[in-house]
PQR file of N, CA, C, O and H, with PARSE charges and radii, in Angstrom:
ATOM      1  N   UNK A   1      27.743   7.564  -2.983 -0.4000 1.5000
ATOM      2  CA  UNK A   1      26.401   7.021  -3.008 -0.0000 2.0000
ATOM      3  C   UNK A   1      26.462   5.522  -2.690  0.5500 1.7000
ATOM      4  O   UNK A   1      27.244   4.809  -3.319 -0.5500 1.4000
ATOM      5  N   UNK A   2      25.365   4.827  -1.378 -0.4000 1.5000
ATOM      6  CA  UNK A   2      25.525   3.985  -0.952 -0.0000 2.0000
ATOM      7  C   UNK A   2      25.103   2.927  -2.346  0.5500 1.7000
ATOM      8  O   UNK A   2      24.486   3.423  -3.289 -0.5500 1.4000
ATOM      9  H   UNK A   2      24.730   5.407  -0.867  0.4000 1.0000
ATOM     10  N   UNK A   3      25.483   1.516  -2.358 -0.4000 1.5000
ATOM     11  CA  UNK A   3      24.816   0.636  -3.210 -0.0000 2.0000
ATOM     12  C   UNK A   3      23.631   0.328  -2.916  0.5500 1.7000
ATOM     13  O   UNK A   3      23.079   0.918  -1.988 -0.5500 1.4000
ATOM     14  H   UNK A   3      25.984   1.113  -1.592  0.4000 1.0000
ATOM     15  N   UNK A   4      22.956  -0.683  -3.652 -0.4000 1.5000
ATOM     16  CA  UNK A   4      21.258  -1.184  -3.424 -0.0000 2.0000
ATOM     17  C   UNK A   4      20.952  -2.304  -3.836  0.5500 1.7000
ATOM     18  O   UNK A   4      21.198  -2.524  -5.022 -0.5500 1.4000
ATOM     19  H   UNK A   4      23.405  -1.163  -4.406  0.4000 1.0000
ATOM     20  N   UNK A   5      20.399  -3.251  -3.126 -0.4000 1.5000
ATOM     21  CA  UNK A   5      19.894  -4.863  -4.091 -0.0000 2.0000
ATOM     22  C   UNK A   5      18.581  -4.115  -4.133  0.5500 1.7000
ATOM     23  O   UNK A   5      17.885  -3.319  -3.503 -0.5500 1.4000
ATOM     24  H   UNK A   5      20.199  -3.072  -2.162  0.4000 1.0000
ATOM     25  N   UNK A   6      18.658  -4.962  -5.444 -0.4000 1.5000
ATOM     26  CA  UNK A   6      16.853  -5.053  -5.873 -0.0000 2.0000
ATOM     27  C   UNK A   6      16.557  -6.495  -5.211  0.5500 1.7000
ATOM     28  O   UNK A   6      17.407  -7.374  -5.348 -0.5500 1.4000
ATOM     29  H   UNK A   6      19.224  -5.609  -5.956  0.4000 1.0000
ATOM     30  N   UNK A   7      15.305  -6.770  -4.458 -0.4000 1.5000
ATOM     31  CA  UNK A   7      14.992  -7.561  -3.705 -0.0000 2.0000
ATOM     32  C   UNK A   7      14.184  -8.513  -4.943  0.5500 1.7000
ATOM     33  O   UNK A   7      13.875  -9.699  -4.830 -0.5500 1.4000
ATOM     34  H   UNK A   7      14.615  -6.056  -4.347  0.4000 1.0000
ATOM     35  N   UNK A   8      13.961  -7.687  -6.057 -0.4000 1.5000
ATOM     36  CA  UNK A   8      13.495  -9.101  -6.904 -0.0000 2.0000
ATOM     37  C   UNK A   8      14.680  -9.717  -7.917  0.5500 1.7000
ATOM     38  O   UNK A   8      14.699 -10.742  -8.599 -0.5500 1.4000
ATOM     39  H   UNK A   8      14.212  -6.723  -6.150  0.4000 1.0000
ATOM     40  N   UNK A   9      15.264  -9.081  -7.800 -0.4000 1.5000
ATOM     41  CA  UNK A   9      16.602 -10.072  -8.040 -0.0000 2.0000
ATOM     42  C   UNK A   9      17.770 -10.471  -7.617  0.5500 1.7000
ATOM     43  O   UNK A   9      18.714 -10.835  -8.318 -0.5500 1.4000
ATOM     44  H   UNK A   9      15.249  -8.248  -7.246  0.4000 1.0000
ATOM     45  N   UNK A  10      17.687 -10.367  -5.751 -0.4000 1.5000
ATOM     46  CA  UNK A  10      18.789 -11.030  -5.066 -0.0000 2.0000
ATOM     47  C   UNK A  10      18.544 -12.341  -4.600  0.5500 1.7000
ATOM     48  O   UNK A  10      17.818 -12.546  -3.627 -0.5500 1.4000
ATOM     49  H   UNK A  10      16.920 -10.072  -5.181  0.4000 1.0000
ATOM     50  N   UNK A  11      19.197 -13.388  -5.336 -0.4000 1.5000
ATOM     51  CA  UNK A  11      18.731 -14.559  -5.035 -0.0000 2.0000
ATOM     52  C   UNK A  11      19.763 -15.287  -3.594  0.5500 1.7000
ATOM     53  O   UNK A  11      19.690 -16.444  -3.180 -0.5500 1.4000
ATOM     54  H   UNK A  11      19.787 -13.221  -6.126  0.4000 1.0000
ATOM     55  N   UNK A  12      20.397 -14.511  -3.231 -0.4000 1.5000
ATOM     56  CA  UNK A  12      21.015 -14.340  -1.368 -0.0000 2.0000
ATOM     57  C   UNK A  12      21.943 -15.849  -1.743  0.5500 1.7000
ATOM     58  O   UNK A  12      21.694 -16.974  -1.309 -0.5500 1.4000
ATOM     59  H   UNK A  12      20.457 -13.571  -3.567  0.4000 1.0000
ATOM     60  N   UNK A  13      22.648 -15.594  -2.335 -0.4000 1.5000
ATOM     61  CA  UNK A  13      23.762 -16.381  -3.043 -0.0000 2.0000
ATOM     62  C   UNK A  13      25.255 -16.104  -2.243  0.5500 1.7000
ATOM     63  O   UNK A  13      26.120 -16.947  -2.006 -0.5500 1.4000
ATOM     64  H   UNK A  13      22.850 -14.680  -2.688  0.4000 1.0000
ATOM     65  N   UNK A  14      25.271 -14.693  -1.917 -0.4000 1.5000
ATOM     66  CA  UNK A  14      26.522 -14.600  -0.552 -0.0000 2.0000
ATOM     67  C   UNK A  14      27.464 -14.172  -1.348  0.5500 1.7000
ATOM     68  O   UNK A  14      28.570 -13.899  -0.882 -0.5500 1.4000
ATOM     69  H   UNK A  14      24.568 -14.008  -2.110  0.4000 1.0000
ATOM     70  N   UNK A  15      27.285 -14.085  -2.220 -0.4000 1.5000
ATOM     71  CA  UNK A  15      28.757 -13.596  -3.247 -0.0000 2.0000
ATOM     72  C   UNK A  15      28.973 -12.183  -2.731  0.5500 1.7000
ATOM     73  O   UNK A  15      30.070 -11.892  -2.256 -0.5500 1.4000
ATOM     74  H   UNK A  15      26.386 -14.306  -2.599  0.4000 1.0000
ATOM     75  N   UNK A  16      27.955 -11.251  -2.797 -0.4000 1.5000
ATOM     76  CA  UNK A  16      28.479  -9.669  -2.090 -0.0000 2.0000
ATOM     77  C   UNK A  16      29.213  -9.737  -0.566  0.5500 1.7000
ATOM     78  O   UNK A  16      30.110  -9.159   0.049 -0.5500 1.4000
ATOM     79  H   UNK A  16      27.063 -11.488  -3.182  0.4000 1.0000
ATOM     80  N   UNK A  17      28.283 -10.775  -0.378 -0.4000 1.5000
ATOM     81  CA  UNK A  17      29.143 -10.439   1.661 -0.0000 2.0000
ATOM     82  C   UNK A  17      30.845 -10.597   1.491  0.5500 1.7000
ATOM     83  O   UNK A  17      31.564  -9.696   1.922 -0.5500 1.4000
ATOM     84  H   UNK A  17      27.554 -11.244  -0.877  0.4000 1.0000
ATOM     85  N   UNK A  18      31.314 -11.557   0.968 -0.4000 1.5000
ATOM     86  CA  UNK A  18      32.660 -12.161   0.396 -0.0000 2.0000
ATOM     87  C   UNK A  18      33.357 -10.754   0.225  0.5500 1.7000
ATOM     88  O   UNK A  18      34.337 -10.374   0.866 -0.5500 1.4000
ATOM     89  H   UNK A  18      30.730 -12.289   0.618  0.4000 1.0000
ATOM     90  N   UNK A  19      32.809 -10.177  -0.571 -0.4000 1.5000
ATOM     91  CA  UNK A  19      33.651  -9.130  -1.454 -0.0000 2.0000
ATOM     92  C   UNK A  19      33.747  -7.733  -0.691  0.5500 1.7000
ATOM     93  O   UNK A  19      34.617  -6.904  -0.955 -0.5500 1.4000
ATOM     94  H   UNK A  19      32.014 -10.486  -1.092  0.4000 1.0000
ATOM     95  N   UNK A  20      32.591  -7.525   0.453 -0.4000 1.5000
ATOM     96  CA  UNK A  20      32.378  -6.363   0.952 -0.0000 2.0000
ATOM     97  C   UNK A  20      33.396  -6.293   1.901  0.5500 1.7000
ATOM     98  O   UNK A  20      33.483  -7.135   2.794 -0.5500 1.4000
ATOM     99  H   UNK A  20      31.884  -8.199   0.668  0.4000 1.0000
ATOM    100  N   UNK A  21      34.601  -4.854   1.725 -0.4000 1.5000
ATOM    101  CA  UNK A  21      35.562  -5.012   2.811 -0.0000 2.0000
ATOM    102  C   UNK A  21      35.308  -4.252   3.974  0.5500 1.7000
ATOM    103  O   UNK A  21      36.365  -3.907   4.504 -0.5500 1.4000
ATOM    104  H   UNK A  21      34.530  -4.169   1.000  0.4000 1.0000
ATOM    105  N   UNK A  22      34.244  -3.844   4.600 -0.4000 1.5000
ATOM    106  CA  UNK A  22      33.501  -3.183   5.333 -0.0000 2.0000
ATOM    107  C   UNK A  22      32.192  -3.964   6.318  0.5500 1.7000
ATOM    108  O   UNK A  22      31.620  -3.840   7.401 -0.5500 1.4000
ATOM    109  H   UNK A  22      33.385  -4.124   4.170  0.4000 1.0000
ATOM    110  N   UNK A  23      32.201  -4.498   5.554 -0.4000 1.5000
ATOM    111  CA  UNK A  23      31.163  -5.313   5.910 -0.0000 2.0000
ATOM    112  C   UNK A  23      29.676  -4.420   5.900  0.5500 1.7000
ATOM    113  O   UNK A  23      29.339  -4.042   7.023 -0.5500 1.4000
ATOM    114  H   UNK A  23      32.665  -4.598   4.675  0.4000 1.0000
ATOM    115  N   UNK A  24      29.323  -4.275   5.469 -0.4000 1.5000
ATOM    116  CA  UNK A  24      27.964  -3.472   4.809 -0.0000 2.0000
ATOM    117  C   UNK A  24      26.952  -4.252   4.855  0.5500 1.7000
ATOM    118  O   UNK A  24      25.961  -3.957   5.524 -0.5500 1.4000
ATOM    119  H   UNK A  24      29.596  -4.582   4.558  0.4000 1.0000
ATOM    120  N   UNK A  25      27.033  -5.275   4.210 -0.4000 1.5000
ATOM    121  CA  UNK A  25      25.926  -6.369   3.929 -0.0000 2.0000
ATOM    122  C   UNK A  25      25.433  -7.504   4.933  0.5500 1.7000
ATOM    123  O   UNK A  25      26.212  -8.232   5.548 -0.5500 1.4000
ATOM    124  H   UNK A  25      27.837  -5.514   3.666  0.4000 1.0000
ATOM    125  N   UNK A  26      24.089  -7.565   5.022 -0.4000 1.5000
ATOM    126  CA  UNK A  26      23.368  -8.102   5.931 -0.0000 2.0000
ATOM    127  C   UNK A  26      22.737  -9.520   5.366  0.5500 1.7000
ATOM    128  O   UNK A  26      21.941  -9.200   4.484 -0.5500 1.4000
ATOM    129  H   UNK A  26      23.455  -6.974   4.523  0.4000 1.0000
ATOM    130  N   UNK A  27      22.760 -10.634   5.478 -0.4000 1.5000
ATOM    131  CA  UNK A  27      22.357 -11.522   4.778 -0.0000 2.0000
ATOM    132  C   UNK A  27      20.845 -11.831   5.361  0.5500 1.7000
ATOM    133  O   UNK A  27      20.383 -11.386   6.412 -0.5500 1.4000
ATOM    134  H   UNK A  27      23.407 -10.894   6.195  0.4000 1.0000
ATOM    135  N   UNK A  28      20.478 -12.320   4.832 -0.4000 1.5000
ATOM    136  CA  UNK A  28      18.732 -12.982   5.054 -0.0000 2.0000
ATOM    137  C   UNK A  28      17.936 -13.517   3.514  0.5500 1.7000
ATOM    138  O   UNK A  28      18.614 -13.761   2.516 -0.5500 1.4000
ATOM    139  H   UNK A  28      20.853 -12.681   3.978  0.4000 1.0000
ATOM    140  N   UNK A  29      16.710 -13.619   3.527 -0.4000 1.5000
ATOM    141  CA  UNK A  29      15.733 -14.463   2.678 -0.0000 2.0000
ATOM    142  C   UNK A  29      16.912 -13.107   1.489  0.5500 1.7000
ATOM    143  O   UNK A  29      18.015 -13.391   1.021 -0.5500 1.4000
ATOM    144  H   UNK A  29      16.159 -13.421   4.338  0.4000 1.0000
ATOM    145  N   UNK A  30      16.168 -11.739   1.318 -0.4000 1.5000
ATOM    146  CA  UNK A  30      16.781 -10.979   0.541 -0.0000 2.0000
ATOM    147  C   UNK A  30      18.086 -10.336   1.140  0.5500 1.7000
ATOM    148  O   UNK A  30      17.844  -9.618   2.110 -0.5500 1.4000
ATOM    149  H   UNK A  30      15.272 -11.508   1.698  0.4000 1.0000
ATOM    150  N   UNK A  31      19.619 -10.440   0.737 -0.4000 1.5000
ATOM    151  CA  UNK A  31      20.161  -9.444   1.555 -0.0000 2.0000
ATOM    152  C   UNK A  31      20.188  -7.879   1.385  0.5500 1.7000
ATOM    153  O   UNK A  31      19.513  -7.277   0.550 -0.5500 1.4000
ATOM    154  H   UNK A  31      19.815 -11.024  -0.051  0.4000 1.0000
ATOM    155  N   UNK A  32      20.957  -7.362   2.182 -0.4000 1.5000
ATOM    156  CA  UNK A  32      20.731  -5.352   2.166 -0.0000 2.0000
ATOM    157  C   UNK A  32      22.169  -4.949   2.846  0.5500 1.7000
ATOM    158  O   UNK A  32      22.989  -5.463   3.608 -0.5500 1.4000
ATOM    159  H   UNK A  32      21.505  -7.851   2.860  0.4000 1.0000
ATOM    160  N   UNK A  33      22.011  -3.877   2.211 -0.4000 1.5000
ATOM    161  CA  UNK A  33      23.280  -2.863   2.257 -0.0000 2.0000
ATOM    162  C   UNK A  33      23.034  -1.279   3.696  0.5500 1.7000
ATOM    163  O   UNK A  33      22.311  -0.288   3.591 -0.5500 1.4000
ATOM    164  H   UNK A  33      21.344  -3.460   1.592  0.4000 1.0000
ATOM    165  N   UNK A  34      23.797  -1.609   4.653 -0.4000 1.5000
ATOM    166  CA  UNK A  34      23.601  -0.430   5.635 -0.0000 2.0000
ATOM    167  C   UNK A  34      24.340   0.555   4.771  0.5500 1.7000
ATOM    168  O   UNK A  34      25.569   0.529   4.709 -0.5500 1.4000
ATOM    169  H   UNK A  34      24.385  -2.413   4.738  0.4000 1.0000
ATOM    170  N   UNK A  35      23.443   1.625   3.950 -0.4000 1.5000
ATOM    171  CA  UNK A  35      24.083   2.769   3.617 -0.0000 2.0000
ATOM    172  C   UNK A  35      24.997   3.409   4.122  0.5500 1.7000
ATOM    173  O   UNK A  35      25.868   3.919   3.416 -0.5500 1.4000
ATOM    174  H   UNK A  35      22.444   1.647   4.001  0.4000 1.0000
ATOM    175  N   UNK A  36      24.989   3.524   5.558 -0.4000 1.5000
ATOM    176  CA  UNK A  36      25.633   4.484   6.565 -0.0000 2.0000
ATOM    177  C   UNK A  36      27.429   3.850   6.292  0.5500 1.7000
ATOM    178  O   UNK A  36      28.460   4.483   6.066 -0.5500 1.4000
ATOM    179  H   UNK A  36      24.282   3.110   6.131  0.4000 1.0000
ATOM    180  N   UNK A  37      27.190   2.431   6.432 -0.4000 1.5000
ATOM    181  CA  UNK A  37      28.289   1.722   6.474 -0.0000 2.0000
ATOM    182  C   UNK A  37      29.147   1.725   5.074  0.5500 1.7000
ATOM    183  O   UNK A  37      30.356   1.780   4.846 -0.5500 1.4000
ATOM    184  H   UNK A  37      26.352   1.917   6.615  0.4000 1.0000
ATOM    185  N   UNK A  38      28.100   1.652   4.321 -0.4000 1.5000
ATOM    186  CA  UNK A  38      29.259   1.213   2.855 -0.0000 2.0000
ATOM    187  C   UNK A  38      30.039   2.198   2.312  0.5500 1.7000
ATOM    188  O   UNK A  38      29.750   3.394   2.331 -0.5500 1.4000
ATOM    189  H   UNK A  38      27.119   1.608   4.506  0.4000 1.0000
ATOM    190  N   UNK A  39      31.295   1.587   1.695 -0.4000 1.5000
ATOM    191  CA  UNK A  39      32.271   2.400   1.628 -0.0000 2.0000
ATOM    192  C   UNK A  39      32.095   3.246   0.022  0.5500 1.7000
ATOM    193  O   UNK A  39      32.701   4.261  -0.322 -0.5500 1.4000
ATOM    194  H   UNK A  39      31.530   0.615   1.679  0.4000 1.0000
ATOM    195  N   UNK A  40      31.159   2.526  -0.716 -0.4000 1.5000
ATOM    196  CA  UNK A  40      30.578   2.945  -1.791 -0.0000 2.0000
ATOM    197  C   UNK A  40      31.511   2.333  -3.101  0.5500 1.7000
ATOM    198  O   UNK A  40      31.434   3.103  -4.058 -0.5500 1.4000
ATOM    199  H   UNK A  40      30.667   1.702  -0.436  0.4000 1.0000
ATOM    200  N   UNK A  41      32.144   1.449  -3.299 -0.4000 1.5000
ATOM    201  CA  UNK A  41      33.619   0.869  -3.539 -0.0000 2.0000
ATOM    202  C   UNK A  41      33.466   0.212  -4.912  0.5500 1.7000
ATOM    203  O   UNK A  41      34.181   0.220  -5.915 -0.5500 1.4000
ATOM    204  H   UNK A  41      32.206   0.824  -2.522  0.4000 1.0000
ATOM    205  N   UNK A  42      32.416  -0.301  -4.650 -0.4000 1.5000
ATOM    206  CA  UNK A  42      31.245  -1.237  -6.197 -0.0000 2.0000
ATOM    207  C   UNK A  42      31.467  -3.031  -5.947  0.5500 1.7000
ATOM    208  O   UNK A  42      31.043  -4.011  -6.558 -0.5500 1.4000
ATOM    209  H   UNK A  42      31.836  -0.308  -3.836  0.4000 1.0000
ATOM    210  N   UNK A  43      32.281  -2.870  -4.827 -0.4000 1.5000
ATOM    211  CA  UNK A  43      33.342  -4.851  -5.039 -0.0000 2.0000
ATOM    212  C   UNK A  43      31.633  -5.466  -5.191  0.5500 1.7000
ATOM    213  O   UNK A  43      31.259  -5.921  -6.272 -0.5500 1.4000
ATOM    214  H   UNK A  43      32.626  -2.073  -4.330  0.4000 1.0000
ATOM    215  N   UNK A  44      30.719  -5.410  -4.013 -0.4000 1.5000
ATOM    216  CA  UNK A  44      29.661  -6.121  -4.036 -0.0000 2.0000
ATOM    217  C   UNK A  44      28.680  -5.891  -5.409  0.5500 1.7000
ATOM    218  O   UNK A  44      27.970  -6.847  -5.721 -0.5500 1.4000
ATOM    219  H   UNK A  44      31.023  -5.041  -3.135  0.4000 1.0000
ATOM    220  N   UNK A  45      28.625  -4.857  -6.106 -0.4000 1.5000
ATOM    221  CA  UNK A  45      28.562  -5.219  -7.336 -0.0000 2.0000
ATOM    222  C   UNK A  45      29.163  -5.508  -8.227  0.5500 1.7000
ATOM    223  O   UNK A  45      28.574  -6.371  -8.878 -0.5500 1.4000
ATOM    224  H   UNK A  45      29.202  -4.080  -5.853  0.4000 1.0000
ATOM    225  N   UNK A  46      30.232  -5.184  -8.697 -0.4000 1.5000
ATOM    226  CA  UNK A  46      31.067  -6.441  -9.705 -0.0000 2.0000
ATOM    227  C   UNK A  46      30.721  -8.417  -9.333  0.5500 1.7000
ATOM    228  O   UNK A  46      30.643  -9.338 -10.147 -0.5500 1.4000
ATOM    229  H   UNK A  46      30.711  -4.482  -8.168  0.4000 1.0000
ATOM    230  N   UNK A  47      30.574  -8.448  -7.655 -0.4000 1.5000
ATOM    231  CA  UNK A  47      30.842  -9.737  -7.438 -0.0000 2.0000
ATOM    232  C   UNK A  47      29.371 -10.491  -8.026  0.5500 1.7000
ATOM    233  O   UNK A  47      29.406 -11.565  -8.627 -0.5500 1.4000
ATOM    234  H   UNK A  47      30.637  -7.700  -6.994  0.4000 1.0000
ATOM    235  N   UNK A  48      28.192  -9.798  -7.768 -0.4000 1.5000
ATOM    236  CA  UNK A  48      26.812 -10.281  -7.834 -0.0000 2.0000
ATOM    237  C   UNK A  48      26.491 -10.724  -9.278  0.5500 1.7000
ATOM    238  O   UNK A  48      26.496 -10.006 -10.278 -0.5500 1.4000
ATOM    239  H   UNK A  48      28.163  -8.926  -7.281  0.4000 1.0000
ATOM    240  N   UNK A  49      26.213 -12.041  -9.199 -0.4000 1.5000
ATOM    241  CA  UNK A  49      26.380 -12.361 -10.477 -0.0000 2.0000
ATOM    242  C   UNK A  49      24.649 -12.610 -11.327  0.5500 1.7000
ATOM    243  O   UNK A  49      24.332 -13.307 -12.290 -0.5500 1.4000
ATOM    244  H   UNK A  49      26.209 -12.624  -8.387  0.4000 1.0000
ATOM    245  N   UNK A  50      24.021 -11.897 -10.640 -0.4000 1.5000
ATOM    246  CA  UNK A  50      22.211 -11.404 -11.304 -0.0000 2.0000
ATOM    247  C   UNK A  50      22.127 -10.260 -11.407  0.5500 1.7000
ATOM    248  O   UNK A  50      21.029  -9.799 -11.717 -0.5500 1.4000
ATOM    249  H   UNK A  50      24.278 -11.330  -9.857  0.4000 1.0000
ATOM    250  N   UNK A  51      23.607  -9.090 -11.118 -0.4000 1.5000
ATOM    251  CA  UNK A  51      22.996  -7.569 -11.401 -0.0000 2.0000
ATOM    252  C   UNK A  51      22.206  -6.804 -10.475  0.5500 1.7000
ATOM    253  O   UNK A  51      21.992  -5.605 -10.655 -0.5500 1.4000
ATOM    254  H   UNK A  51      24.499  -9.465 -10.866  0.4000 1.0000
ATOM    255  N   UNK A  52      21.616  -7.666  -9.164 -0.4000 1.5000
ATOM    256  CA  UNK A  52      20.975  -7.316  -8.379 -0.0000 2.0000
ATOM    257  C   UNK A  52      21.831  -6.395  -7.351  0.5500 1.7000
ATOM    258  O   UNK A  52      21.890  -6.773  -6.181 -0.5500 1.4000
ATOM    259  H   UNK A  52      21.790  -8.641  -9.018  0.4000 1.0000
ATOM    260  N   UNK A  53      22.368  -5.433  -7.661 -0.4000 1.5000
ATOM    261  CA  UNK A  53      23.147  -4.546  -6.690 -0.0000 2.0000
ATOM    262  C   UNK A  53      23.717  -3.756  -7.969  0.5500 1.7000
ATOM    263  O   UNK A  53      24.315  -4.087  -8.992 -0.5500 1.4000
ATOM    264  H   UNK A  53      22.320  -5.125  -8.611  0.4000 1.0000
ATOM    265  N   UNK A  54      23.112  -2.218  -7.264 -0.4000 1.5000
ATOM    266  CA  UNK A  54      23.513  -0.700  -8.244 -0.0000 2.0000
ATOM    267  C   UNK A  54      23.788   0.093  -7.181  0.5500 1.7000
ATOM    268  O   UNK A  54      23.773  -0.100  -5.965 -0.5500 1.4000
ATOM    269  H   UNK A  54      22.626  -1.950  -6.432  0.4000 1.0000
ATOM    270  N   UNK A  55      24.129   1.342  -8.103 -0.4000 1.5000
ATOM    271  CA  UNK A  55      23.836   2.380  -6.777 -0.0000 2.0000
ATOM    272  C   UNK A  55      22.664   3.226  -6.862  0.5500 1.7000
ATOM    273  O   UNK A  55      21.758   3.180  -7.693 -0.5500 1.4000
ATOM    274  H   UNK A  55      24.141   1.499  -9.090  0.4000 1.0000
ATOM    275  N   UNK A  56      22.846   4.141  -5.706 -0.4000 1.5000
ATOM    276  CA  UNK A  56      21.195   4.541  -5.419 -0.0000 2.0000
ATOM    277  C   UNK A  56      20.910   5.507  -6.438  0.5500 1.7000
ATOM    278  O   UNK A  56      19.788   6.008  -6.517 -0.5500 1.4000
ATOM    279  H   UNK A  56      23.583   4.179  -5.030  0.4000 1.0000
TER
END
């Protein structure tokens, strides 16, 4: 199961992109996770330090 930011609590801080070894994550105002892509692994959530990234 792919991961997920909640868009009201990703404050696009960059800490997930760092950690993602796939590269999954898309940065902008909120960032996002290409489901298709992620390896489902959790690094970008352990790294997020508001909780804003679960899985689906």
């Amino acid at each position: 199961m792919a991961r997920k930011i909640d868009p009201n609590s990703c404050v696009a801080c960059g800490s997930c992109i760092d950690e993602c070894p796939v590269g999954a994550i898309t940065a902008g105002d909120v960032y996002s996770i290409d489901a298709d892509a992620c390896a489902d692994c959790g690094a970008c959530e352990a790294a997020c330090p508001n909780g804003a990234i679960s899985a689906e």
